[in-house]
N, CA, C and O of each residue as an XYZ file, in Angstrom:
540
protein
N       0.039    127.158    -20.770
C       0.025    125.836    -21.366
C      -0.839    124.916    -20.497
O      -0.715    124.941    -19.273
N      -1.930    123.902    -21.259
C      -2.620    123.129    -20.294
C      -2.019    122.160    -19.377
O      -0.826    121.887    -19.513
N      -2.698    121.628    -18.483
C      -1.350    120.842    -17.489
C      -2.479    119.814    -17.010
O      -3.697    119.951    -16.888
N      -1.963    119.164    -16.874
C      -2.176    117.582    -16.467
C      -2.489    117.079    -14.688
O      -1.584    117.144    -13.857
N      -3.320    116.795    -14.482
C      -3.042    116.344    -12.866
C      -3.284    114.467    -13.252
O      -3.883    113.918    -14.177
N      -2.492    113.886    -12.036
C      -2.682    112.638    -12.165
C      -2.508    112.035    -10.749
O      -1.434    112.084    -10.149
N      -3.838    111.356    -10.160
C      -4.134    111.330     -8.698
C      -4.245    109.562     -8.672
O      -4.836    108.782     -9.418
N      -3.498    109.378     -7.607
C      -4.180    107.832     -7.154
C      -4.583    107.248     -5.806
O      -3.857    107.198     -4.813
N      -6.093    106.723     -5.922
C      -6.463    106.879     -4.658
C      -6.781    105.315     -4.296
O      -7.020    104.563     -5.241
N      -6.788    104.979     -3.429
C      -7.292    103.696     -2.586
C      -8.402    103.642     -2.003
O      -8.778    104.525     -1.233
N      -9.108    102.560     -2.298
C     -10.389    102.471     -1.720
C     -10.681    101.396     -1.202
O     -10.173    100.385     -1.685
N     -11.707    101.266      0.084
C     -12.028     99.912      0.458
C     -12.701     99.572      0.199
O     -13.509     99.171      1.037
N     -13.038     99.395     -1.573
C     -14.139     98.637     -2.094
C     -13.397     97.906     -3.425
O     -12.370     98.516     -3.719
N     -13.560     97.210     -3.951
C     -13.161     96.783     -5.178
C     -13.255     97.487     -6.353
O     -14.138     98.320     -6.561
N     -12.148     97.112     -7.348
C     -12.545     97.800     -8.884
C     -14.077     98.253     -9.174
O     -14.635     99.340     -9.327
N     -14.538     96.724     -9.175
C     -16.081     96.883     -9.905
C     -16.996     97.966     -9.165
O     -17.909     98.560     -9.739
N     -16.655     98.149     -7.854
C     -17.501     98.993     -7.213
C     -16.717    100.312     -7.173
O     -17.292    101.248     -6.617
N     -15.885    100.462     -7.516
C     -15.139    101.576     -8.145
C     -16.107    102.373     -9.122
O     -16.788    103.398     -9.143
N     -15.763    101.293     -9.917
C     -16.867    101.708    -11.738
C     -18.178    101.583    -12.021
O     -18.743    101.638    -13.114
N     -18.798    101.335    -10.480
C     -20.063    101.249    -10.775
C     -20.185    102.981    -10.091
O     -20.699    103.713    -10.937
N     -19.917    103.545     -9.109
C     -19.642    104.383     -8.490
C     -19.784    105.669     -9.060
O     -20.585    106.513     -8.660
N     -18.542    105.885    -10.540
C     -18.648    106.337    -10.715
C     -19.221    106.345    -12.295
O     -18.953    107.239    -13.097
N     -19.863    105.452    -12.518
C     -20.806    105.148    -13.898
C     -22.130    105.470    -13.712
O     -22.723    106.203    -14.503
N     -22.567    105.063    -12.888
C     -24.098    104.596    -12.055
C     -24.602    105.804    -12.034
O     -23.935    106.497    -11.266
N     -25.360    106.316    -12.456
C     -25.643    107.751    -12.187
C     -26.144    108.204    -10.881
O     -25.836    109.150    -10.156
N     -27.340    106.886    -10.756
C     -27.533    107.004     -9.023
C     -26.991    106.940     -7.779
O     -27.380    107.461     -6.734
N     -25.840    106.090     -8.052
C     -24.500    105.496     -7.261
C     -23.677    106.951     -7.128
O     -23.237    107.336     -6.045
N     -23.507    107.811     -8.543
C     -22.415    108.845     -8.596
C     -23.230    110.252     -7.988
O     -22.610    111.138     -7.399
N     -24.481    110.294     -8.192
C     -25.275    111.050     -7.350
C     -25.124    110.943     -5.575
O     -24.837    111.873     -4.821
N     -25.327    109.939     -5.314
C     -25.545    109.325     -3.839
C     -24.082    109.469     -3.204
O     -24.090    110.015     -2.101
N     -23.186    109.193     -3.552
C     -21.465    109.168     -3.307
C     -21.049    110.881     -3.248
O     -20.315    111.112     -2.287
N     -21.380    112.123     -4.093
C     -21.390    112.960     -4.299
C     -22.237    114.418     -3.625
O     -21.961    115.608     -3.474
N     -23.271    113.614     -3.377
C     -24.112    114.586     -3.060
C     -24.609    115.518     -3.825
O     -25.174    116.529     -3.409
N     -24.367    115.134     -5.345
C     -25.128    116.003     -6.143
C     -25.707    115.801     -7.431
O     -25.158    114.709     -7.575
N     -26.368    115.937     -8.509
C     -27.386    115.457     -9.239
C     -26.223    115.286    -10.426
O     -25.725    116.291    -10.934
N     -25.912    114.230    -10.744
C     -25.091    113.929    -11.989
C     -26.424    113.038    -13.116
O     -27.621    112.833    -12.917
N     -25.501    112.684    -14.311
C     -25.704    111.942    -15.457
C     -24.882    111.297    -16.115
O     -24.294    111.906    -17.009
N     -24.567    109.835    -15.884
C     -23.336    109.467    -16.591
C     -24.129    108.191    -17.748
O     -25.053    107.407    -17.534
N     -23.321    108.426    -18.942
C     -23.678    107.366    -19.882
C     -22.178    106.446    -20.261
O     -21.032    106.814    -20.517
N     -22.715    105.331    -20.169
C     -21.357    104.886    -20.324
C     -21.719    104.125    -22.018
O     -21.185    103.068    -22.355
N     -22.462    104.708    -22.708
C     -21.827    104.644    -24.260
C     -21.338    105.403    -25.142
O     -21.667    106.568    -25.363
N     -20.585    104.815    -25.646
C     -19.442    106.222    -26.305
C     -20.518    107.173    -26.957
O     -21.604    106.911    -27.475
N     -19.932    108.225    -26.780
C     -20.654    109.464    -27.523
C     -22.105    109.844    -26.265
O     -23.095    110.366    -26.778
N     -22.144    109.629    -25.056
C     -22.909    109.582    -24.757
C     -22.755    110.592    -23.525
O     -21.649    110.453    -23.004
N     -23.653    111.704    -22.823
C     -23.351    112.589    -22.106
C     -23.353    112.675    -21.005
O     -24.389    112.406    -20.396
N     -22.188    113.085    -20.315
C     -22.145    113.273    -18.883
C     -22.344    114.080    -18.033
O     -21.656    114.985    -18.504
N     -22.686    114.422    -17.268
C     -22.838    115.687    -16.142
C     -22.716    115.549    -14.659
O     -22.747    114.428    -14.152
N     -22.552    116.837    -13.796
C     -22.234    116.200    -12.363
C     -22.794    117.927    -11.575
O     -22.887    118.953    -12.249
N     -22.968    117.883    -10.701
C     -22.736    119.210     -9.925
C     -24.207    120.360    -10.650
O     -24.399    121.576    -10.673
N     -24.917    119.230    -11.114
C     -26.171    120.599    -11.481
C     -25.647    120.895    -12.571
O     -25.951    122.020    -12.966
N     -24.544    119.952    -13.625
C     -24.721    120.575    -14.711
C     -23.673    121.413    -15.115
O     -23.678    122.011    -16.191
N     -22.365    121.500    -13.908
C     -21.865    122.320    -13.796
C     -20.273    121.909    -14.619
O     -19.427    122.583    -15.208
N     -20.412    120.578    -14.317
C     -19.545    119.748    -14.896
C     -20.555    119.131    -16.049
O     -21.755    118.861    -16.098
N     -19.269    119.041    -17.079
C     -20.095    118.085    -18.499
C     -19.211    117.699    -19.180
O     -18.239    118.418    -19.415
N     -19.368    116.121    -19.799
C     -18.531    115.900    -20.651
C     -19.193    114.720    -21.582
O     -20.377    114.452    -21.376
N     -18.633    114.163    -22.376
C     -18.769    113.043    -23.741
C     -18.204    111.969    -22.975
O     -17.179    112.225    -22.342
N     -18.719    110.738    -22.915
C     -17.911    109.388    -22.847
C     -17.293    109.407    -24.163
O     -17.869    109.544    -25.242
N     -15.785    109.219    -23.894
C     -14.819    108.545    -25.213
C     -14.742    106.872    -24.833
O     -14.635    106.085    -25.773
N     -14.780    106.537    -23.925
C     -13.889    104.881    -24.291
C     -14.373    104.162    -22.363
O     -14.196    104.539    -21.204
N     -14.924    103.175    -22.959
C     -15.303    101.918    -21.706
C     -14.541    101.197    -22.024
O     -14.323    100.973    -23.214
N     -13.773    100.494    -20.847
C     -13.760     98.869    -20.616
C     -14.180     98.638    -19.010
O     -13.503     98.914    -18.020
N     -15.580     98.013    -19.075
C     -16.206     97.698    -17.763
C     -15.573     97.372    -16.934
O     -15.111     96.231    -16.912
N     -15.286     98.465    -15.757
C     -14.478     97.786    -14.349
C     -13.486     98.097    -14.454
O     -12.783     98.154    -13.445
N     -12.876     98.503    -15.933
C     -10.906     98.868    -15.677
C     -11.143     99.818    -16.128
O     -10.366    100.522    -15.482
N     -11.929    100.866    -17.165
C     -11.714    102.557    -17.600
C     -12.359    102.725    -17.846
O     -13.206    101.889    -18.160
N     -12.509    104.026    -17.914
C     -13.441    104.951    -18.348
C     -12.979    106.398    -19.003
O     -11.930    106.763    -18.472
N     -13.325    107.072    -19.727
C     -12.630    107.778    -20.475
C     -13.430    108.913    -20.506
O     -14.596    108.523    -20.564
N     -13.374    110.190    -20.496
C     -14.301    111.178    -20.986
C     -13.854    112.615    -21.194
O     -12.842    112.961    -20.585
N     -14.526    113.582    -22.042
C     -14.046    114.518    -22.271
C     -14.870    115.390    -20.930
O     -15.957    115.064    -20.455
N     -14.101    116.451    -20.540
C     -14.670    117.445    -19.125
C     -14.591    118.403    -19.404
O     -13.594    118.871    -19.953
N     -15.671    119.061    -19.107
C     -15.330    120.785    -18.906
C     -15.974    121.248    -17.912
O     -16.637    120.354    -17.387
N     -16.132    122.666    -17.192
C     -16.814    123.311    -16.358
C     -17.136    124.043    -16.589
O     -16.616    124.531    -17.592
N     -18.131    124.737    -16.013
C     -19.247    126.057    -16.708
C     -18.650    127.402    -16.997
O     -18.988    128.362    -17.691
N     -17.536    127.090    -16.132
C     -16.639    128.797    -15.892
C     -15.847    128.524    -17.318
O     -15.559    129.604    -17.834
N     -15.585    127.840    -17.791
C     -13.904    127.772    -18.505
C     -14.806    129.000    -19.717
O     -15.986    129.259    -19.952
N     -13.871    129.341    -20.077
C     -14.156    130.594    -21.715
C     -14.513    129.559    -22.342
O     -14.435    128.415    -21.895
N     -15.087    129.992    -23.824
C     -15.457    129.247    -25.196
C     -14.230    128.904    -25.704
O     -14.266    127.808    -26.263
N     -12.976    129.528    -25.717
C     -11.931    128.817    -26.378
C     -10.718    128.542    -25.784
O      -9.589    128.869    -26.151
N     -11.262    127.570    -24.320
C     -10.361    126.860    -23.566
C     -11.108    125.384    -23.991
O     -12.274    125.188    -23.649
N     -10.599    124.704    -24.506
C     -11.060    123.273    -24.980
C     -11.314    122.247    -24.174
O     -10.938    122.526    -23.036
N     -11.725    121.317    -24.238
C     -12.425    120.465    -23.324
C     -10.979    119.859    -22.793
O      -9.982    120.016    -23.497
N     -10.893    119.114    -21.440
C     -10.306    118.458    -20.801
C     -10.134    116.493    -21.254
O     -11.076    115.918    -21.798
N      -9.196    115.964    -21.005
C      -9.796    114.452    -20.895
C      -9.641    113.847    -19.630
O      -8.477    113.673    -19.270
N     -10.530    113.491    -18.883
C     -10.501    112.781    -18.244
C     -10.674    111.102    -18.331
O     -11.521    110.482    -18.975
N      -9.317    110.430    -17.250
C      -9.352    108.890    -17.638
C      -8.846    108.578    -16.420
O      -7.838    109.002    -15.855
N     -10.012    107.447    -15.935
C     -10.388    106.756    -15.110
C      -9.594    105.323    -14.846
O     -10.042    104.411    -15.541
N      -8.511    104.961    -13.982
C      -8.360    103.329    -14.633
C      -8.346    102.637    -12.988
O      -7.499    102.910    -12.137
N      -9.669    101.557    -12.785
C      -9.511    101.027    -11.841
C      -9.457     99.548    -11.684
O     -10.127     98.664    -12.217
N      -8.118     99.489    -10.484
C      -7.662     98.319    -10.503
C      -7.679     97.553     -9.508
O      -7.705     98.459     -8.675
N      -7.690     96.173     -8.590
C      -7.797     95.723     -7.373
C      -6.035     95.806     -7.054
O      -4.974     95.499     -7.598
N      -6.689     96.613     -5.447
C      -5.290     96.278     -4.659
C      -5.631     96.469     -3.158
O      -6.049     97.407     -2.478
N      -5.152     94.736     -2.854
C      -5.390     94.158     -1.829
C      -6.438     93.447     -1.930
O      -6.656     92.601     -2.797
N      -7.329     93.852     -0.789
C      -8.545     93.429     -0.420
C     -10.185     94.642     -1.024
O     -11.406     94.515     -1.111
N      -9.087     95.767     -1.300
C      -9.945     96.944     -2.222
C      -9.421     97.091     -3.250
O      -8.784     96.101     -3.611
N      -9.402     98.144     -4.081
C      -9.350     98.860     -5.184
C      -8.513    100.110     -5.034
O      -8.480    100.827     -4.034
N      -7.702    100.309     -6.395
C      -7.046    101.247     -6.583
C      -7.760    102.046     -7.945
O      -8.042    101.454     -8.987
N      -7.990    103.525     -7.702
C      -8.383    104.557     -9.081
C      -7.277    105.550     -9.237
O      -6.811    106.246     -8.336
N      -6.878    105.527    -10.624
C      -5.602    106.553    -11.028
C      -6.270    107.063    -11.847
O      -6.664    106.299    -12.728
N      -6.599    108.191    -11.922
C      -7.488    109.541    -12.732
C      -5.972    110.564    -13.359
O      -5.014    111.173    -12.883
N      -6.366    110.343    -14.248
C      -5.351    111.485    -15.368
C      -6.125    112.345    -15.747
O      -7.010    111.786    -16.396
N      -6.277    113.376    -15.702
C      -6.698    114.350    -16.184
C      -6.096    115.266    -16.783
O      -5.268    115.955    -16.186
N      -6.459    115.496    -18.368
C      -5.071    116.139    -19.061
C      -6.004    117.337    -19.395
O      -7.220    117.370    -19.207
N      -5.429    118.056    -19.784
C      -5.198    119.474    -20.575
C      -6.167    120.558    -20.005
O      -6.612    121.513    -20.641
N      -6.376    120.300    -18.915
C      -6.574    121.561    -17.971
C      -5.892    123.208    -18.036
O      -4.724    123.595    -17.978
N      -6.876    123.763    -18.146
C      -6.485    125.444    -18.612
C      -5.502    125.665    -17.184
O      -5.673    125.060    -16.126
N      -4.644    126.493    -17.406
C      -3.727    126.911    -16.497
C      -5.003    127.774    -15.207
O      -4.894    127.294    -14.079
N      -5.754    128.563    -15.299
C      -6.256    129.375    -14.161
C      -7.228    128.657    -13.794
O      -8.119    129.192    -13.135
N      -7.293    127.511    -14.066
C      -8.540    126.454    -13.216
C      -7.845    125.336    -12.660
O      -8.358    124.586    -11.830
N      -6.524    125.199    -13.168
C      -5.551    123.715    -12.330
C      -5.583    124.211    -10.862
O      -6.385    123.415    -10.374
N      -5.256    124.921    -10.001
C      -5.326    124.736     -8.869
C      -6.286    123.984     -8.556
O      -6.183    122.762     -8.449
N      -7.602    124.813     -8.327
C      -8.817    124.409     -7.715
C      -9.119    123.163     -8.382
O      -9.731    122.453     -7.584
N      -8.954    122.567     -9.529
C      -9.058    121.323    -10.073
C      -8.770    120.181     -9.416
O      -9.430    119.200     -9.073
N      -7.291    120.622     -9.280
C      -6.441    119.569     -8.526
C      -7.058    119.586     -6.584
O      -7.028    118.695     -5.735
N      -7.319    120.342     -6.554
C      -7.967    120.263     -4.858
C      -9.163    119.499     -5.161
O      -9.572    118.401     -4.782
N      -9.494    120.161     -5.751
C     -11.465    119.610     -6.159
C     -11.530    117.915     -5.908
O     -12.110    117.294     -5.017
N     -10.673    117.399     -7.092
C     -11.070    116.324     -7.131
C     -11.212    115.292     -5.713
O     -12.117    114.490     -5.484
N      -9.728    115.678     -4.670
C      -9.832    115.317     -2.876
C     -11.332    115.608     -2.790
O     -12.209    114.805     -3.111
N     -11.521    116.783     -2.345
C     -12.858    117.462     -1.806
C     -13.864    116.738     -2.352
O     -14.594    116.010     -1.679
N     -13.976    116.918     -3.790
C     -15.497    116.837     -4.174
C     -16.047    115.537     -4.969
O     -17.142    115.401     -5.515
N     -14.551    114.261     -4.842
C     -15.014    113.229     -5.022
C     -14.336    112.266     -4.528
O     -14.999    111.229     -4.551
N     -13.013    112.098     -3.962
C     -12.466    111.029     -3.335
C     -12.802    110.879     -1.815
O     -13.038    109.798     -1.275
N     -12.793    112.307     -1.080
C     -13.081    112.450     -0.358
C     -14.681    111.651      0.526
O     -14.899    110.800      1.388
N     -15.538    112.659     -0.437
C     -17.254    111.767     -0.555
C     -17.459    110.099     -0.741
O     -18.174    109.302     -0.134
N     -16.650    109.963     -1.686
C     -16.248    108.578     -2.308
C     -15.994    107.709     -0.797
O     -16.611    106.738     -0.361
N     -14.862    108.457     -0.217
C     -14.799    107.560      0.848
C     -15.747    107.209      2.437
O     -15.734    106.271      3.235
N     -16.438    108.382      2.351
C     -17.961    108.698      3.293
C     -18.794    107.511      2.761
O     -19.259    106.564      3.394
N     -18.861    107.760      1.599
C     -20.020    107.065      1.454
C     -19.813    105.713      1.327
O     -20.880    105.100      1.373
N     -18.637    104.864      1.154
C     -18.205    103.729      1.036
C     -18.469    102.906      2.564
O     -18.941    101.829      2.928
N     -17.743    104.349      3.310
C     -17.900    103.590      4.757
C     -19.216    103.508      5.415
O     -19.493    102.716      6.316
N     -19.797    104.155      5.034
C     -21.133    104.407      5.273
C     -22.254    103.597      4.808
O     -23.326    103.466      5.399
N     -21.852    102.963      3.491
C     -22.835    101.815      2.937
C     -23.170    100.348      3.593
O     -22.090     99.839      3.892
N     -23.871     99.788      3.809
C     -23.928     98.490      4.688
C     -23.041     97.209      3.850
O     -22.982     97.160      2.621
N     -22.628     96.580      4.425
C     -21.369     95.744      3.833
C     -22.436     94.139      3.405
O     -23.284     93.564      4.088
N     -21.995     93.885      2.246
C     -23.329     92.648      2.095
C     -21.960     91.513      2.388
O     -20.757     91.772      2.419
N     -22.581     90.353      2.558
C     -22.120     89.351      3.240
C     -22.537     88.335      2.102
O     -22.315     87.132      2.237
């Protein structure tokens, strides 16, 4: 049965730079370390990892969600796409992101659920600290 992960992470940057982050294609490239494509109009296509990751934008609201369908190159033809949903919010002096990710095939949830630490909150937070702070 597909299964759900649902992660919430803190950041020391604000919402908006949350969602630019991970909208921006150049921003989500640069944060990542790897060649993505994000469209943020509905129906519009996403990619990350060379391609490896892909999905459809379903649903914007600038700065608080983002919505999209996911899959990965490995999954079979009739393991169905994933949804991934994005919702970022200010807390504190930064930002809070709670990522739901539903209907994940059972023999890819492990590494899923690690992945996302590793291969984007993680980076996410390198590169945050790492960016020059504007004044």
């Amino acid at each position: 049965m597909p299964k759900t992960i649902v992660q919430t992470v803190t950041f020391n940057a604000p919402p908006e730079t949350l969602f630019r982050l991970y909208t921006d294609s150049k921003l989500h490239t640069a944060a990542i370390g790897a060649k993505s494509v994000i469209s943020t109009k509905v129906g519009g296509r996403c990619a990350a990892y060379e391609e490896s990751l892909t999905g459809i934008t379903l649903g914007v609201i600038r700065n608080r969600l983002f919505v999209q369908t996911w899959r990965s190159d490995d999954w079979t033809k009739d393991q169905a796409d994933s949804v991934l949903t994005l919702f970022f919010e200010k807390e504190g002096k930064g930002g809070r992101l709670t990522m739901v990710h539903a209907n994940i095939p059972d023999d890819h949830y492990p590494g899923i659920k690690t992945g996302w630490t590793t291969y984007y909150w993680n980076p996410w937070k390198h590169y945050l600290a790492a960016k020059p702070k504007r004044k």
